[in-house]
N, C-alpha and C positions, 0 to 999 in steps of 0.2 A: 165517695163513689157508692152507687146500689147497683147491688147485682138480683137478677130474679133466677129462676128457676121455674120451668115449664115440663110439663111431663104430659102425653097424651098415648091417643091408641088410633092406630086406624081406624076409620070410618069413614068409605066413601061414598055412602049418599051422606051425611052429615057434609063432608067437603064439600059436593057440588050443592049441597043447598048456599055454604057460606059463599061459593064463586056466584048463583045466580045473584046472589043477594051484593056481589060487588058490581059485576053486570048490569044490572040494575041502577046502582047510584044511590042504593038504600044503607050501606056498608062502604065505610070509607077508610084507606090504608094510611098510616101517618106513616112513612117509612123516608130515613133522610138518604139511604143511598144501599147499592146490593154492591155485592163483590162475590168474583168466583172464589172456592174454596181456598183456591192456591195463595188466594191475596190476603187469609185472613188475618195475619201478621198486621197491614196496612189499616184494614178493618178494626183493629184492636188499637192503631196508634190516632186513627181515628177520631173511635171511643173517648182517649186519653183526652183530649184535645179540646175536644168541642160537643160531644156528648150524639144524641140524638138514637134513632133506633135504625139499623143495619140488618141487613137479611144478606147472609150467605148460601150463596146458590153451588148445585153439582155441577 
C-alpha cells in the first residue's frame, strides 16, 4: 500500500486559474469515484480493494 501526503494554502486566483484550465480540457481529472464525507469508511474499503484515486466531498 502507498500512502501520500499533501499539504497546501489557500489561493484563489491560483484555484480558478487550475478550474479554467479544467474548463478548458487543457487539465484533465483521473479520479475513480467521490463519496460524501459520511461514507468515508466505504471510501477506505474501497481503497482496500481495488486501489484508484477518491475524492471526498462536504
Amino acid at each position: 500500500m502507498r500512502t501520500a501526503s499533501v499539504g497546501f494554502q489557500a489561493d484563489g486566483a491560483r484555484l480558478a486559474e487550475l478550474v479554467g484550465l479544467v474548463d478548458e480540457g487543457a487539465l484533465t481529472l483521473r479520479v475513480a469515484g467521490t463519496y460524501p464525507l459520511g461514507e468515508a469508511s466505504k471510501a477506505h474499503a474501497r481503497l482496500a480493494g481495488c486501489g484508484g484515486r477518491l475524492v471526498l466531498v462536504p
